[in-house]
C-alpha positions in Angstrom: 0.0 0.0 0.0 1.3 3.7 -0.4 2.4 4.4 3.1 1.8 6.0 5.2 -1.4 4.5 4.4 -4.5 7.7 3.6 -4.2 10.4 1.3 -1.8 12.8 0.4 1.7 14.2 -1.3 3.4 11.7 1.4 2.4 8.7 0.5 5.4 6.7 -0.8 5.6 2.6 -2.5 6.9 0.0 -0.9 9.8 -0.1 -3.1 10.9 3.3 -1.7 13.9 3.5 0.3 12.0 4.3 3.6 10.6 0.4 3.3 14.0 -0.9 3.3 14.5 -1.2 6.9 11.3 -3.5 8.0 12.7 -5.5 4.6 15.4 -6.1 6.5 14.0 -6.9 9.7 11.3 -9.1 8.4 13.9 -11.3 6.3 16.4 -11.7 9.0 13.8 -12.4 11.9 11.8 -15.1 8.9 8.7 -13.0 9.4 5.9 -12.6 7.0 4.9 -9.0 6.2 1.0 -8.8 6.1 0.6 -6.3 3.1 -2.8 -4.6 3.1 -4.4 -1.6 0.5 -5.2 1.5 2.8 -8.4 2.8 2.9 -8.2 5.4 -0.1 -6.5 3.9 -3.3 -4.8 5.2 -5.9 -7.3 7.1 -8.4 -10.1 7.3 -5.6 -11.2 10.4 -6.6 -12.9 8.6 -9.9 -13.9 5.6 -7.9 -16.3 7.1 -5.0 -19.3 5.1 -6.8 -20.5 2.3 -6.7 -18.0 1.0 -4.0 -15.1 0.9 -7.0 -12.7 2.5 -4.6 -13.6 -1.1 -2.7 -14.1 -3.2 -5.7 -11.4 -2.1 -8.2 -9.2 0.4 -6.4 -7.4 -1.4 -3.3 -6.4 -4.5 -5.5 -5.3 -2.0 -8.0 -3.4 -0.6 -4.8 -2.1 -3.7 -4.1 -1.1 -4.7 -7.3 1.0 -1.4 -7.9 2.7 -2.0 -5.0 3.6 -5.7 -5.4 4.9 -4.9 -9.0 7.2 -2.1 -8.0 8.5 -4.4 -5.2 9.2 -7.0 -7.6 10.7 -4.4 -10.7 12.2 -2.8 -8.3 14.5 -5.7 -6.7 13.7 -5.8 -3.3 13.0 -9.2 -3.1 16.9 -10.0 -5.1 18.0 -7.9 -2.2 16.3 -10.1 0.6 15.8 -13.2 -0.8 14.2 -14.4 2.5 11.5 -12.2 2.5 8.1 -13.4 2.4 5.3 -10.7 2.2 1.5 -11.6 2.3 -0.9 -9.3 -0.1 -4.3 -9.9 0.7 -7.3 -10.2 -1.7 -5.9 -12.8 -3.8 -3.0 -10.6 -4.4 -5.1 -7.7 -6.3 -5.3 -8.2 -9.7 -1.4 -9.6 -10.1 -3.2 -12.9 -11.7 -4.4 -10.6 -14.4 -1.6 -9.1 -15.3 1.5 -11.3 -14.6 1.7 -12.3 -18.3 2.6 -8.6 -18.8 4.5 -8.1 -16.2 6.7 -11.5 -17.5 6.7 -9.5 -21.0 7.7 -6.0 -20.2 10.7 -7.4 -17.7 12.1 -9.4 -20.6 11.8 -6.3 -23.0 13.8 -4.1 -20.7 15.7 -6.1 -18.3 17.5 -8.8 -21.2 17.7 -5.2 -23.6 16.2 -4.5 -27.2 17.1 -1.9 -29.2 14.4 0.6 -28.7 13.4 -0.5 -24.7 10.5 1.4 -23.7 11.0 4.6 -21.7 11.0 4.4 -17.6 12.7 3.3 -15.1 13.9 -0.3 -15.8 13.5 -3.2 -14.0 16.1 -4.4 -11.8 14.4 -7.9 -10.7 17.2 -10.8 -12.2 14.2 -13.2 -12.7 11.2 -12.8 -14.5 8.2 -11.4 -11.9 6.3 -14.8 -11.8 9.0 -16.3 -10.3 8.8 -14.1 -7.1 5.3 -15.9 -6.7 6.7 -19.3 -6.1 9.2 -18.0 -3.5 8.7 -14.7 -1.8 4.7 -13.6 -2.6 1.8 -15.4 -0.9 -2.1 -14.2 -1.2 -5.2 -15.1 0.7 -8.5 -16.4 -1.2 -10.5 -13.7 0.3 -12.2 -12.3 -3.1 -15.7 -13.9 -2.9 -14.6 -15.6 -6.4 -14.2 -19.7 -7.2 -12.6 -18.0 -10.6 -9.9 -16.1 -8.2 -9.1 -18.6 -5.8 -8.7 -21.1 -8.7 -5.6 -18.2 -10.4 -4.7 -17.4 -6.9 -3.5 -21.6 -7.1 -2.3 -21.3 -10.4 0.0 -18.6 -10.0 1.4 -19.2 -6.4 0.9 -22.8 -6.1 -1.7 -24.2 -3.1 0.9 -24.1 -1.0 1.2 -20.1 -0.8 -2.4 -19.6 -0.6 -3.5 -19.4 2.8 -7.6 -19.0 4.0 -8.4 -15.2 4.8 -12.2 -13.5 4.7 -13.6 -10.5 5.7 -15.9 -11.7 7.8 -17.3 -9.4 10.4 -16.2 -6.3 8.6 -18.3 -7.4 5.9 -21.4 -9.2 5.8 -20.4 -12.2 3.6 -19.6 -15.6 6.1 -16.8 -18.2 6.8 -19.1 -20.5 5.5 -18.9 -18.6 1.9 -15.2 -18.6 1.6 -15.0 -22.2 3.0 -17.3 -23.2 0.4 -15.8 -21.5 -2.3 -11.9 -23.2 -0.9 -14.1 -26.8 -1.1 -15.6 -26.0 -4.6 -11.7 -25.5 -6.0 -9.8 -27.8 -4.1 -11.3 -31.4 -4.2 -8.6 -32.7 -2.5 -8.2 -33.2 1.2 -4.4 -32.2 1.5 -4.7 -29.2 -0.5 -8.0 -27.9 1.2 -6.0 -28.5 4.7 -2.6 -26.5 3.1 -4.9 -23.4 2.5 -7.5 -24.0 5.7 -4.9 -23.6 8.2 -1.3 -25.9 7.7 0.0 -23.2 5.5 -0.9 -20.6 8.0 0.4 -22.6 10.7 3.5 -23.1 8.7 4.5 -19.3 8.0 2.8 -17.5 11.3 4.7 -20.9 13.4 0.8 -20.6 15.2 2.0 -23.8 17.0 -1.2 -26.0 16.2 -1.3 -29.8 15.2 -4.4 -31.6 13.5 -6.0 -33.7 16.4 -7.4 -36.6 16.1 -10.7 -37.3 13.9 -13.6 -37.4 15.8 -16.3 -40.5 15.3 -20.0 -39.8 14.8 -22.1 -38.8 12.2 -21.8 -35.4 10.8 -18.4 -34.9 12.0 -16.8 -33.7 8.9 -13.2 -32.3 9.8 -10.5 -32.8 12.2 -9.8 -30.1 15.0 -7.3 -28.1 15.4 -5.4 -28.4 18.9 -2.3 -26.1 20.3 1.2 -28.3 20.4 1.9 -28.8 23.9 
């Protein structure tokens, strides 16, 4: 997100300089840097109807500032890093084909590269979603968490919802997680054991319970 997060002529990316310190940090403590749109996007000012500024700005938001991370090289600079963007990770299933094309056009060189500043990444931005991105499948979409899978793999999706906030139930997203993911292990790597994994939440799957109805194993602190 721009921070600080609002509105204003202070707003800077994540790739700016002042982020390079909780870069830093997060990589050499292995922590995972929850990565959130603020409340205004980018372009607000046109997106005050309909709930656009909701809809299509903040993964807009989130999608600028994933890509400049990316282009930028932060995550060639801290290879450990591991940064969560929420919403399916904006619209970066959309768009990483282009992404992928404009990095080879000016990072490997032609004649004529296009104007801007060039990207500094060393491998193409997809890559950084197998290693260093993950996303949640909070996007009210079967369509999205399916790409989400696709482009990160199921193990760097992890469940998230807006539940409470907004007036759409865990029993929604789960649904839409069972509608994708048929099988059992994956449905558990995005439920909770990827979660678990990255956040080191300390739980272990107990034991089945018997009965009818009893669908799903609960979840149980390690001692």
């Amino acid at each position: 997100m721009p921070w600080p997060p609002g509105d204003g002529a202070q707003r800077a990316f994540l790739d700016s300089p002042k982020a390079e310190w909780l870069w830093e940090f997060a990589a050499a403590n292995d922590l995972v840097v929850h990565i959130h749109p603020p409340m205004l996007s980018l372009g607000h000012e046109a997106l005050m109807q309909y709930r656009l500024n909701e809809a299509v700005g903040r993964p807009f938001d989130s999608t600028v500032n994933a890509a400049r991370m990316i282009g930028s090289g932060v995550f060639d600079r801290h290879p450990k890093l591991q940064v969560l963007v929420v919403h399916m990770g904006g619209e970066l299933t959309s768009v990483l084909g282009r992404l992928d094309f404009t990095w080879h056009l000016n990072y490997n060189g032609v004649q004529n590269p296009p104007a801007g500043k060039p990207y500094t990444n060393k491998r193409p931005p997809s890559d950084y979603l197998k290693t260093n991105i993950l996303v949640d499948c909070m996007g009210f979409s079967a369509i999205g968490v399916r790409a989400a899978v696709e482009m990160c793999g199921v193990d760097r999706v992890v469940f998230g919802s807006d539940y409470g906030a907004v007036p759409y139930g865990i029993k929604e997203h789960v649904q839409v997680v069972e509608d994708v993911l048929p099988k059992p292990a994956d449905r558990d790597l995005v439920f909770w054991q990827t979660s678990n994994r990255v956040f080191r939440l300390g739980l272990e799957a107990a034991p089945a319970a018997k009965g009818p109805g009893v669908k799903k194993a609960a979840l149980a602190p390690v001692a």
